[in-house]
Structures are given as C-alpha cells and as structure tokens.
C-alpha positions as CSV (number, residue, x, y, z in Angstrom):
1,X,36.9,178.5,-66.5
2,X,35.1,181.7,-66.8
3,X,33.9,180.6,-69.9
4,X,32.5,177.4,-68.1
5,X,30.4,180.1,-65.3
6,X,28.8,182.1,-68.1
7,X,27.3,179.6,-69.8
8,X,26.2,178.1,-66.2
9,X,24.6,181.8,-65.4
10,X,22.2,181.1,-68.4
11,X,21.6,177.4,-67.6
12,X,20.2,178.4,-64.3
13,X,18.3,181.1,-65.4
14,X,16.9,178.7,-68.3
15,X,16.6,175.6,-65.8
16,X,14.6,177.5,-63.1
17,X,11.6,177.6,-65.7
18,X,8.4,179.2,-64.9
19,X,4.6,178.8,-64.1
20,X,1.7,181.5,-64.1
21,X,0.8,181.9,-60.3
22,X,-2.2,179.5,-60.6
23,X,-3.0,176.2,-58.7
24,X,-1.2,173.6,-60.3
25,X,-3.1,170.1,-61.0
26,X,-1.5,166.8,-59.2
27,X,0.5,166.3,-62.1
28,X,1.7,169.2,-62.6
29,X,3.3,169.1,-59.3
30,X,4.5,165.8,-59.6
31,X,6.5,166.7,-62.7
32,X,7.6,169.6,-61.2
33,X,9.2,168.0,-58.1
34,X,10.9,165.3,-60.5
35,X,12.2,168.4,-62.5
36,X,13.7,170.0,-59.4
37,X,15.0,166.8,-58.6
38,X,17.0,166.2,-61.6
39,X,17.6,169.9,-61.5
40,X,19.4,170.3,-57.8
41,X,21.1,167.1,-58.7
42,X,23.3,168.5,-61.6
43,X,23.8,171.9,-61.0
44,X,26.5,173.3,-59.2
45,X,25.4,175.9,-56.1
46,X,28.1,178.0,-56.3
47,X,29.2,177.5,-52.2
48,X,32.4,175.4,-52.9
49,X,33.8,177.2,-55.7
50,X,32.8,177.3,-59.9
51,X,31.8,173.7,-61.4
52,X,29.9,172.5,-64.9
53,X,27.0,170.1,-64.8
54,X,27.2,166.6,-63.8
55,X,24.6,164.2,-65.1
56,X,23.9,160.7,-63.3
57,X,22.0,157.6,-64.6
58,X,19.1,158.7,-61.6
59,X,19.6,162.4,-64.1
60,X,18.9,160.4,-66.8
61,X,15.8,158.3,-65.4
62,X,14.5,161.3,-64.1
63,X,14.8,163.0,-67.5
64,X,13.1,160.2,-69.5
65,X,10.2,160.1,-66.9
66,X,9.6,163.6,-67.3
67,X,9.5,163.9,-71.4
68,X,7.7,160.6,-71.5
69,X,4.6,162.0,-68.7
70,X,4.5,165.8,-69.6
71,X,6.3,166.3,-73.2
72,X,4.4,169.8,-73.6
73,X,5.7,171.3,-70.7
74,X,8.3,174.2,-69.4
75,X,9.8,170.7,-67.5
76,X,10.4,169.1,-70.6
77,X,12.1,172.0,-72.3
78,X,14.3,172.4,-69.3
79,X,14.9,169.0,-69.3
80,X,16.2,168.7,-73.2
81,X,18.6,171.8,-72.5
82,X,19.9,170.9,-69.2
83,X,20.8,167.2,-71.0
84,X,21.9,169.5,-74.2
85,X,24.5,170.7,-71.9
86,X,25.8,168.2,-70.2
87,X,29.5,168.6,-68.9
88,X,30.3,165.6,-67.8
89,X,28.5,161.9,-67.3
90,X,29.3,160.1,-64.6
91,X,30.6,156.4,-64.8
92,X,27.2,155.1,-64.8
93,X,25.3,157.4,-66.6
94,X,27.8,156.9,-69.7
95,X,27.3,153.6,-69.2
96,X,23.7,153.6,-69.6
97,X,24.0,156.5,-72.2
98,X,26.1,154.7,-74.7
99,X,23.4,151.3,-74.3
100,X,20.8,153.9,-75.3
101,X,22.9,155.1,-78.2
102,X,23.4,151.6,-79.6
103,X,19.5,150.9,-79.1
104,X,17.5,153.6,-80.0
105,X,19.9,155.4,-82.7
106,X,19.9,153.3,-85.9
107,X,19.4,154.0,-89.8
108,X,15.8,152.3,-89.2
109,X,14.9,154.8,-86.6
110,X,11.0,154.8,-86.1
111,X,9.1,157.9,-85.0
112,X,6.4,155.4,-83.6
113,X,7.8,153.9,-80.1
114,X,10.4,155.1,-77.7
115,X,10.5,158.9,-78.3
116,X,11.4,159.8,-74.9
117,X,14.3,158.2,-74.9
118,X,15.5,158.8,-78.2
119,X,15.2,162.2,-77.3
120,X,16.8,162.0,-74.1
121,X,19.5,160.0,-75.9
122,X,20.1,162.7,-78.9
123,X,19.9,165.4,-76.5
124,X,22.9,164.0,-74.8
125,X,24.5,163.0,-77.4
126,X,25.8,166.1,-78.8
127,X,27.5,167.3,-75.8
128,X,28.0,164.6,-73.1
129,X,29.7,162.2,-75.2
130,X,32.9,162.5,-76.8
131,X,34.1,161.4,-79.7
132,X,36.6,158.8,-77.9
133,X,33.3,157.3,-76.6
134,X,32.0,157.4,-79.5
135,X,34.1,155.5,-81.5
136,X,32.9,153.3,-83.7
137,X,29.6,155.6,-83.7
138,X,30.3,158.3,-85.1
139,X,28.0,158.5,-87.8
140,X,25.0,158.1,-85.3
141,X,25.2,161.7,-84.7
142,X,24.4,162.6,-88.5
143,X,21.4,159.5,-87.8
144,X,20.4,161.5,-84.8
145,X,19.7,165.1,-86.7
146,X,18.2,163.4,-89.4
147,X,15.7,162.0,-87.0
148,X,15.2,165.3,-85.2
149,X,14.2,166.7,-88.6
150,X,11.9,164.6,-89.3
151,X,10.2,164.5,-85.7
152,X,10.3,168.0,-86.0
153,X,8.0,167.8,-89.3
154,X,5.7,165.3,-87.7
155,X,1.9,165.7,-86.7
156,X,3.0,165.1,-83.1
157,X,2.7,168.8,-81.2
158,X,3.9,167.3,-78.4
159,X,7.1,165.7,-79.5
160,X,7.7,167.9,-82.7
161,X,8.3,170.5,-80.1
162,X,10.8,168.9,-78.0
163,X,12.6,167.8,-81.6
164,X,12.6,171.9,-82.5
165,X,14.4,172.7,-79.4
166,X,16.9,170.0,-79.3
167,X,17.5,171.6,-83.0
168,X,18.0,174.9,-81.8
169,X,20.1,174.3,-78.7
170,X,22.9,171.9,-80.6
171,X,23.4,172.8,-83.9
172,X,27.2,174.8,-84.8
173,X,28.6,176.7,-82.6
174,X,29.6,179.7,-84.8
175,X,28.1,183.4,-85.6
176,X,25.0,183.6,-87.8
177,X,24.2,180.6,-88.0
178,X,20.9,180.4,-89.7
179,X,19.9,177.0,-89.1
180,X,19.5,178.2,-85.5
181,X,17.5,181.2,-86.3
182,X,15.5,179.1,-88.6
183,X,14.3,176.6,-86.0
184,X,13.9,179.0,-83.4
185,X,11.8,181.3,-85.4
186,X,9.8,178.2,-86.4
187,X,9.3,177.3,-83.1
188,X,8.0,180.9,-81.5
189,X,5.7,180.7,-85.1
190,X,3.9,176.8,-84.8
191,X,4.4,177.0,-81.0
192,X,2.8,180.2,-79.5
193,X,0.8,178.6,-76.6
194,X,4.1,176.6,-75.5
195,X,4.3,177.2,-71.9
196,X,8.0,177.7,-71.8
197,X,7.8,180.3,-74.7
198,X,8.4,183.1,-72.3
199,X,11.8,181.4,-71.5
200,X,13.0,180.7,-75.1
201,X,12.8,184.6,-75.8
202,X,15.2,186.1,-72.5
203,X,16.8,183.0,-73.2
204,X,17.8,184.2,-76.5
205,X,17.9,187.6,-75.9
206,X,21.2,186.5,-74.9
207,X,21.3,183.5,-77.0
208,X,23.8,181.6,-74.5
209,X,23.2,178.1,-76.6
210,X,25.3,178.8,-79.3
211,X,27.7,182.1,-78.7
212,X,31.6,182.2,-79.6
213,X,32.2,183.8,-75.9
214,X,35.4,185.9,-77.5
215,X,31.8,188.0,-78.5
216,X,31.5,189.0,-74.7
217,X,34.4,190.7,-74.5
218,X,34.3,192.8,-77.5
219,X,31.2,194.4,-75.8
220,X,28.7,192.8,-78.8
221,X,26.5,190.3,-78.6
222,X,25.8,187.3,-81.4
223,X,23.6,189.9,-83.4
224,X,25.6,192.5,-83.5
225,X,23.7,194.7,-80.8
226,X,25.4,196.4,-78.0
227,X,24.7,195.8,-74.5
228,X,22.7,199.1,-74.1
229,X,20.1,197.4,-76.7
230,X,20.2,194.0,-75.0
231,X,19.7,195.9,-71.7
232,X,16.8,197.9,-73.5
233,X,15.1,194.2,-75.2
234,X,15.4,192.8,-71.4
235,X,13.2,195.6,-70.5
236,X,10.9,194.9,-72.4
237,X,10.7,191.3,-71.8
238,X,10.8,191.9,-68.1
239,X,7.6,194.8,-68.7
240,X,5.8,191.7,-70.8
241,X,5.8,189.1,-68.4
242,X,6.1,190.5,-65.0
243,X,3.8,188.3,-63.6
244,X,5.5,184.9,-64.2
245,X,6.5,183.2,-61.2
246,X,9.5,180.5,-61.3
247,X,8.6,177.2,-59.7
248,X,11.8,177.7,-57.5
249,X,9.9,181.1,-55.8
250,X,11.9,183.3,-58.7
251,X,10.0,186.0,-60.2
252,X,10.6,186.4,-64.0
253,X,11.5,190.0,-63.1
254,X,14.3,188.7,-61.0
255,X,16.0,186.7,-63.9
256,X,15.6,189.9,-66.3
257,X,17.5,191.9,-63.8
258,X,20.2,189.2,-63.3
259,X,20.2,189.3,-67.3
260,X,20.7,193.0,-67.0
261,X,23.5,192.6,-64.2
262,X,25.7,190.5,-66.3
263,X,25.3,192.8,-69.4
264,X,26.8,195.4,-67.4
265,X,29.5,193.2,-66.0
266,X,30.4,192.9,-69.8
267,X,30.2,196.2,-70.3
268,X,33.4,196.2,-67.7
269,X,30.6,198.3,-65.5
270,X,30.6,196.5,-62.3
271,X,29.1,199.0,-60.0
272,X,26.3,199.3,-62.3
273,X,25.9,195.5,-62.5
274,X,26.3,195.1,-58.5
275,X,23.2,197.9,-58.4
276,X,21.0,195.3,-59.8
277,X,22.6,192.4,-57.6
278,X,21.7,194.9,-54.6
279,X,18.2,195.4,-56.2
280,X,17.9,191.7,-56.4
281,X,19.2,191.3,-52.7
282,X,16.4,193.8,-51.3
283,X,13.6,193.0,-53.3
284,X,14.2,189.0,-53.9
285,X,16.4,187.7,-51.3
286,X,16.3,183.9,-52.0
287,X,16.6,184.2,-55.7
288,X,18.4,180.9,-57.1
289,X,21.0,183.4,-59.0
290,X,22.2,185.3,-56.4
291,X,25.2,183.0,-56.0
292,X,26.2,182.8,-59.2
293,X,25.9,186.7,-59.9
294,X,27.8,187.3,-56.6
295,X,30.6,185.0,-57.8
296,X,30.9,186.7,-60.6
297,X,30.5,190.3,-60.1
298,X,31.6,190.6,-56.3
C-alpha cells in the first residue's frame, strides 16, 4: 500500500502540470478544463483514506479529445502519464479499451490516421490491462513499442513528442535502464520549447516512472545520489522556474518543496519533512499536495 501512495505523491505532482502566469487563449482554457476534468475524475483526494487511479470510459474520451485538439501541450503529457498509470479500469472503460486494442493495434499499423487514439490505446495498454485480459493479445504489446518507435522518428513534432514520453514512462521497471535515459535525454535534446519540459525534469529528479521502491528505503535514489543531492538538484530546479504557476493555483515552488518534504521523510527525518509541510501550510494553503504529504508524514 505504501508503495501504491508514493507513486500517487508523484502522479499528482506530475498531473497538476503548469502554465506561465499569462492569459491563456480560448483554447487553451478549454483544454485545460477537460484536463482537470479527466484529472479530478481519477485521482484519489486523500479524505477517505489511500486509493490508486481509477480510469472510466468518460477518462478515456476525455483523454483522446485532449491529445487529438492540443497534442503539443503540458495537457497532453499529463494526459499520456496519468493513462500510463492507470490502476485500475473500470467495467466500461476495459470494455471500450480492449475494442481499441483490437482496432487500432495491428501488424499494419499506419502512422497516417487515428494517432490519438492509438496513443491513448498504447499508453493504457502497458499498465491498465493485464495479461488475463489480454489473452490472446499478447504480442500487441511488442506491435505497440514498435509503433512508438517509429512515431517517435517521425517528422510529426507534435506526435513524435507524445510517442517519446509514452517511451520513457513504460519501458522496464529495473535500475539503469538505459533505454529510459536514452529517450528522455532525446526528448529534453529535440524538444526544448515543449511546454511541459519544466515538469519532465522535477519529475525525474525523482524519476518516480520507473523506480524499484526497495531504493527508497536504502536512503538512495535510482542514480545512486543521496537525498541530500536530490534535495540540493530540487533547489535548483525550484531557483530555475519559480515563476511557473500550476493551472490548479500551485506554484512550481510549492511542488519542489513537497519534493523536498518527502526526501526527508525517506531520510527517516520527519520533523524536517513536516517543516516544509508547515512552510507549504503558511505560504500555500490550498496546495493540491497538502493531503497527500499530510497522510504521509503526519
């Protein structure tokens, strides 16, 4: 279970996103509000107790609207790891899920028509379906990477993108994995003006995508570095982009110390962590993580 609520802390933190304090066009906002819909509808708030993330078919539709109408966009990327992470799909949206399998994944794959919801269908198809489901199609997960590759080759920006992070957010989960490395370092190279780059690098300061969480408690990260020099690249991070606001009223600030919290909560250093909670609590009172870190730590 406590495995379960670590990898939640970073989901929020990922799925809250973030936009320059700017006026947003109509679309934008749009997009946005779809996001938080699909958002609030799958993640657990924290006030009846720990849970994992719960995808429906109006999840689903939701998800497909938003990488078909704003691909290059810190929505989309939220999207593609919130489906990436998937706990559990309700009746329906398996249902639905496994029609989308047998439709869009198939050895004649074309990277021409229906990318949303190929995408949308690979994303989920890593975690949210098992291989009981699966049954007779099992190989369409080998299909599936083989057409991420090749999207992620493509002349497409926009969809090449979303086909790099599906890449780095499912491959194996095991230490030093350099396939991960590879496609996220190809990602922060091609992609620099991606607006959800920001969130890719706290995101993997603590890499929560792909870590063995026995590492946690050992005090060491995937990389090798200690907390102290996770707290220390946080800093940094949190000194770079201060000024970030989170569409959900979140400063970018706030997530680095919630980041920093939990490092010293692993560190077995909870009166340190609950200085930062208390930080948050003064400074930020409606921050989105303040449950989460309170169930935790307190």
């Amino acid at each position: 279970m406590k495995i379960r609520l670590i990898f939640a802390f970073f989901l929020v933190i990922l799925f809250n996103s973030y936009a320059i304090a700017e006026v947003k066009d109509t679309k934008e906002i749009e997009y946005n509000t779809i996001y938080k819909n699909l958002y609030m509808s799958s993640i657990n708030d924290y006030s009846e107790g720990p849970g994992g993330i719960i995808l429906n078919k109006g999840g689903l539709d939701y998800s497909v609207n938003i990488l078909k109408n704003v691909p290059w966009s810190k929505e989309s990327y939220c999207t593609l790891a919130l489906l990436s992470s998937v706990d559990e799909l309700t009746d329906d949206a398996k249902e639905e899920t496994l029609k989308m399998i047998d439709k869009y994944i198939s050895q004649q794959m074309s990277l021409d028509e229906n990318i949303p919801e190929k995408l949308a269908t690979i994303a989920i198809l890593f975690p949210g379906i098992s291989e009981e489901d699966l049954k007779n199609r099992k190989e369409k997960r080998e299909i599936a990477q083989d057409f991420l590759i090749k999207l992620c080759n493509s002349s497409d920006k926009n969809y090449a993108s979303l086909a790099n992070l599906i890449l780095i957010f499912k491959r194996k989960l095991k230490v030093n994995d350099a396939e991960v490395e590879k496609y996220k370092n190809l990602f922060k190279e091609k992609y620099t003006d991606h607006p959800a780059l920001p969130i890719l690098e706290l995101d993997y300061t603590y890499k929560p995508y792909y870590i063995p969480m026995s590492i946690f408690y050992n005090g060491f990260l995937l990389d090798g570095k200690s907390h102290e020099e996770k707290i220390a690249m946080i800093k940094i991070l949190e000194e770079k982009y201060k000024d970030i606001i989170m569409p959900s009223g979140d400063t970018y600030q706030a997530q680095c110390w919630a980041c920093t919290a939990m490092c010293y909560h692993f560190k077995e250093n909870n009166e340190k962590a609950k200085e930062y909670i208390k930080q948050i609590e003064t400074k930020e009172s409606k921050c989105t993580l303040l449950p989460f870190l309170r169930f935790m730590i307190e």
